[in-house]
N, C-alpha and C positions, 0 to 999 in steps of 0.2 A: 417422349423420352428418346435419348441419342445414346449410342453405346460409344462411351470414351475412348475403345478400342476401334480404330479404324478398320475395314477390309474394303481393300484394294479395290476403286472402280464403283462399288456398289452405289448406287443412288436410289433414292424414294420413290420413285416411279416403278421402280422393279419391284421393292419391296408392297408396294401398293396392288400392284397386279397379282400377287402373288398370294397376299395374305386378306385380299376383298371375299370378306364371306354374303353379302347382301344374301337376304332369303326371298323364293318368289313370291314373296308375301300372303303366306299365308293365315297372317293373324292382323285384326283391327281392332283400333282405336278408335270406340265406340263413344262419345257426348254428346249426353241426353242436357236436355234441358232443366237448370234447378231446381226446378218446381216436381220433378220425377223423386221417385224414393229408391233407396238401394234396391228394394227387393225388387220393385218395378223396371228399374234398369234391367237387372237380372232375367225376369221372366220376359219382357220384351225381347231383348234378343236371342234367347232360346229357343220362341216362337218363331223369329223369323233364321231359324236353321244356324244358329252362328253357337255355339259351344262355349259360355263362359268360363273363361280361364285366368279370370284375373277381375277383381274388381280395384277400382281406384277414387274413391269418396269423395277424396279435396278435389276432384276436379272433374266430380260428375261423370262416370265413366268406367265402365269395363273394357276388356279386353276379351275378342270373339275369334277362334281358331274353327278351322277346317280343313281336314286334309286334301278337298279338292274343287268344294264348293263356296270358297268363303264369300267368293265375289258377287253369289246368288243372295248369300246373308246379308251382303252389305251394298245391294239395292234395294232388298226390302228395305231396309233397317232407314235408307235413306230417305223413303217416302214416308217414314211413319215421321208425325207433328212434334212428337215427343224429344225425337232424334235434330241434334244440333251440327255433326258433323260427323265424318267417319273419314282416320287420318290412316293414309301406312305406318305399319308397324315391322318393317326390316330389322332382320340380323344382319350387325355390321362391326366390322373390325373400329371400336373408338379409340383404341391408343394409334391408330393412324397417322391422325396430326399430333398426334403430342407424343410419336415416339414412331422414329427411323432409328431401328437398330441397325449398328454400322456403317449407316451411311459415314460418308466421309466429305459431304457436298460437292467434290469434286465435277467439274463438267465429265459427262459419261460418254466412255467410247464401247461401241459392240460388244468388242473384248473385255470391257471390265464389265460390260448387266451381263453377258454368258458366266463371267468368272463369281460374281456377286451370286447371280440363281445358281449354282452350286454351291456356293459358300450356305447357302439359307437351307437346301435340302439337306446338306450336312448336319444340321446346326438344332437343338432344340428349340420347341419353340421357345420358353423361359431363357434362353442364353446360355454362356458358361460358368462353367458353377463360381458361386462368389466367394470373394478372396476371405485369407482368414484376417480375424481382429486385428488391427493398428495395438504396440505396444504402449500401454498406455491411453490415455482417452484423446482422442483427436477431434480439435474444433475445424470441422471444414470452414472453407475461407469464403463461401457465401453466410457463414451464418456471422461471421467478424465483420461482412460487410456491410450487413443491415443492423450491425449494433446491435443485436439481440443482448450480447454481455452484458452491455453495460443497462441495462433495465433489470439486469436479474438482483439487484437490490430492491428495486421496487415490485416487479413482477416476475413469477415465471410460469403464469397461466394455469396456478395451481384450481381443479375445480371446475375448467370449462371443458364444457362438452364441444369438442370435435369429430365432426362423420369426415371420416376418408370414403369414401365414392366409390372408388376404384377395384380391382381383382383379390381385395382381402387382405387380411394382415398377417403377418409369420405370426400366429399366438404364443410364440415357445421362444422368443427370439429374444435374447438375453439385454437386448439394448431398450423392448420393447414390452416386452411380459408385464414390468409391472406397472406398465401407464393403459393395458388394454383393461377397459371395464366394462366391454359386452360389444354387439355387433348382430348384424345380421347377413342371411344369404337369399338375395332375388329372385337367382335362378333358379335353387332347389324347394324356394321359399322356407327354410330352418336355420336351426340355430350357428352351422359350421361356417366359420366366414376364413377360414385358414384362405392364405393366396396359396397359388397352384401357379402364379407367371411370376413374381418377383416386381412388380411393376408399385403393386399399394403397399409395400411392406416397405421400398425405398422411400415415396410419398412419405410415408408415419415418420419414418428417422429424422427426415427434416422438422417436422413440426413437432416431436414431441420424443428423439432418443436421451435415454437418461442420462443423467449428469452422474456418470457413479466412477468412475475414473477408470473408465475400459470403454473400447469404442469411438464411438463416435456419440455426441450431445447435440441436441435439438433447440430450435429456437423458444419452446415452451416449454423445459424438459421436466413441467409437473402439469401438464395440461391431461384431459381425461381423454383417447383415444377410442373410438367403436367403428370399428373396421364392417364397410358396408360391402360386400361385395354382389357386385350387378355386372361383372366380366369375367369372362372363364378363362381356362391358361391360356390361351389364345389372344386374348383381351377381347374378345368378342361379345355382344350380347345386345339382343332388342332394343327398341326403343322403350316398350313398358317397362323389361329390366331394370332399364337404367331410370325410369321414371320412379318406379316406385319404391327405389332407393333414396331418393329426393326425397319423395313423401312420406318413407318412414323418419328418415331424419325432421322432418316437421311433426309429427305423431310422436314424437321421442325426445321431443324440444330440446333437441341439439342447436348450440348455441351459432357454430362456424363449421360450414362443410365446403370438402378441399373436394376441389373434382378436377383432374388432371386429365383427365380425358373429351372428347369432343367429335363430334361430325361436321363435315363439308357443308351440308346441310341439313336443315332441323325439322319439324313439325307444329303445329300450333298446340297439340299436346304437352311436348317439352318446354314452350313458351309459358303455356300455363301451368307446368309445375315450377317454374321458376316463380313464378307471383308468390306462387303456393308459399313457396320457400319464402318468400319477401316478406308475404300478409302473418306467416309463422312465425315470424323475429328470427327466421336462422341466416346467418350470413355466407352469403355462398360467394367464395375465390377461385373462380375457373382457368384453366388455362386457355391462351390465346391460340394455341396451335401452331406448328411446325413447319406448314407449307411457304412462309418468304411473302404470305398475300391477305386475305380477308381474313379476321377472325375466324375461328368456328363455333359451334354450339356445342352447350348451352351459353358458353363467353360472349357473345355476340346479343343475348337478349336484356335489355334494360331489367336488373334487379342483380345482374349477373355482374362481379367487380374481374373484369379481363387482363391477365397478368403475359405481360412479354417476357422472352428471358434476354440477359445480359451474360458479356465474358468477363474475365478477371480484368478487363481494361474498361467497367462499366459503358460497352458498345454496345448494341444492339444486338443481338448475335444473327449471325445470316439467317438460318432457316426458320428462326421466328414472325411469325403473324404479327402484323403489325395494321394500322387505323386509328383510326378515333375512337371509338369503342373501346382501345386500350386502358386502362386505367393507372397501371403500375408495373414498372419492368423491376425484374428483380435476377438474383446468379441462377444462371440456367447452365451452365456450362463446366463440365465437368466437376461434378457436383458430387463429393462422396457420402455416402448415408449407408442404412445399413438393407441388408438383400435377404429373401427365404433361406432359408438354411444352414441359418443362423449369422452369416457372413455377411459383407461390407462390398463396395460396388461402386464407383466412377462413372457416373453418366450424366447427359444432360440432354436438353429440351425444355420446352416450356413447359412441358409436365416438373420439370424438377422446380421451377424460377415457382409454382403456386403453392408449395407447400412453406416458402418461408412467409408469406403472405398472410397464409393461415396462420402458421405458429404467430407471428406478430399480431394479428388480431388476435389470440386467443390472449396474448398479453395484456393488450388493450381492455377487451371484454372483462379480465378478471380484476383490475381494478374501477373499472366501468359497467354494471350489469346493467343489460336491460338496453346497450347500445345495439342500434341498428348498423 
């Protein structure tokens, strides 16, 4: 995500150095071999000194934390026959690539990253607070330019389960309240999925704000919304976070999940919760990422449909990821939808370009069940 509001100089590298939480790992990603049982996962790595704090079913696999010795955990863990792999499992900032706030892509001089890292220490992490309601109900101009409208005599995605991915959804959010019908949270593992960044609440407005003539409308805007959050206000959160947000939405047979978020680089874990997702029937629209270069992840794994964003001149937009692995570019560029606190917000990124994606497939899905 790009915040439509420029400040002066700032560029993604600053932002990047600034807001890199990686952890020093001290939690793994444990896969045992199929033929192991849950509980047997479980006691296996207990024994060998590693603290289950997570187990993960679809994909064979817990998750083993230690405050100082996990590395001792995860050489036993590695000699045992049972044990198939053992991946890192870092805390990392994922709205990264799919969200330079402020940049302005501008080439950067000294004087604007000094001026920019003061603008950011100033700044919450969530941004400035979001604007009030548009008079009247406002169709943003990426949702006129994938024809969403003109479908809404045959569709408007009434009944499909979409998981949003991402830092939760505003549940009180008047554009949004009555398309949420349940949701979950990773981190604290219960039932509060409320955003606390503003990041998945803008997501949802794309795919699913209501048609009620206030606001802003969505490209599904009767599509069934359950707000996954696996990112904290930060947009931060592990890799199992953000895994077994994936595989709740398989466990919850969710039909299309919007994941606008991503990593530079992935793991063979992440890989295989994408199958997860695949062998599930649920459809996953990822974003491409923000860096100008490779894809990221999970966008970049086969089962993954990798979305670029475009400008109001259907161009490419500079700071989108782009390859082969591409699948569909969509408006990424200042993109209005609606934000925490009850308010509306101008941004873009190829975080914004996958949630019309989603909303379009849930169209599709809802006259189509059962599509892959």
């Amino acid at each position: 995500m790009v915040r439509a509001v420029k400040l002066s100089g700032l560029l993604a590298l600053t932002l990047i150095a600034l807001s890199s939480s990686a952890s020093a790992g001290e939690r793994r990603i444990v896969v045992f071999d199929p033929s192991t049982s849950p509980a047997q996962r479980v006691s296996l790595a207990n024994a060998a000194g590693g603290h289950v704090v997570r187990e993960l079913p679809l994909i064979n696999a817990v998750v083993i934390e230690h405050p100082s010795q996990v590395a001792v955990a995860e050489a036993r863990l590695r000699a045992l026959k049972e044990v198939k792999r053992v991946d890192l499992d870092p805390k990392i900032n994922w709205l990264k690539m799919a969200d330079a706030r402020g940049v302005d892509f501008a080439v950067p001089s000294a004087a604007g990253i000094l001026k920019g890292i003061e603008a950011l220490k100033k700044r919450p992490a969530a941004g400035p607070a979001p604007t009030a309601p548009p008079a009247g109900q406002e169709t943003p101009w990426g949702i006129e330019r994938v024809k969403a409208p003109a479908a809404w005599k045959t569709s408007r995605g009434q009944g499909v389960k979409v998981a949003v991915i991402d830092t939760g959804i505003d549940r009180t959010h008047p554009d949004l309240a009555a398309n949420i019908k349940g949701g979950w949270n990773a981190i604290t593992k219960a039932g509060d999925f409320n955003d606390d960044n503003g990041h998945g609440s803008h997501v949802s407005g794309t795919i699913a704000g209501i048609d009620d003539d206030k606001g802003v409308v969505g490209v599904a805007p009767k599509a069934d919304l359950y707000g996954v959050k696996v990112l904290d206000a930060e947009g931060s959160g592990t890799f199992d976070d953000v895994i077994a947000g994936m595989l709740w939405a398989v466990e919850n047979k969710m039909e299309v999940a919007s994941m606008s978020l991503g990593a530079s680089q992935g793991n063979q874990a992440l890989a295989d919760a994408v199958e997860a997702m695949r062998k599930g029937g649920v459809i996953l629209i990822a974003a491409a990422g923000n860096s100008g270069g490779a894809v990221g992840y999970p966008a970049a794994y086969p089962g993954a449909i990798a979305i670029a964003a475009s400008d109001s001149g259907d161009r490419l937009a500079r700071f989108s990821s782009r390859g082969p692995t591409v699948a569909a570019i969509a408006p990424g560029v200042g993109v209005k939808s609606t934000y925490m606190g009850g308010g509306y917000d101008p941004l873009s990124g190829t975080s914004m370009a996958t949630p019309p994606v989603a909303g379009l497939t849930a169209l599709y899905v809802a006259t189509h069940k059962g599509a892959s």
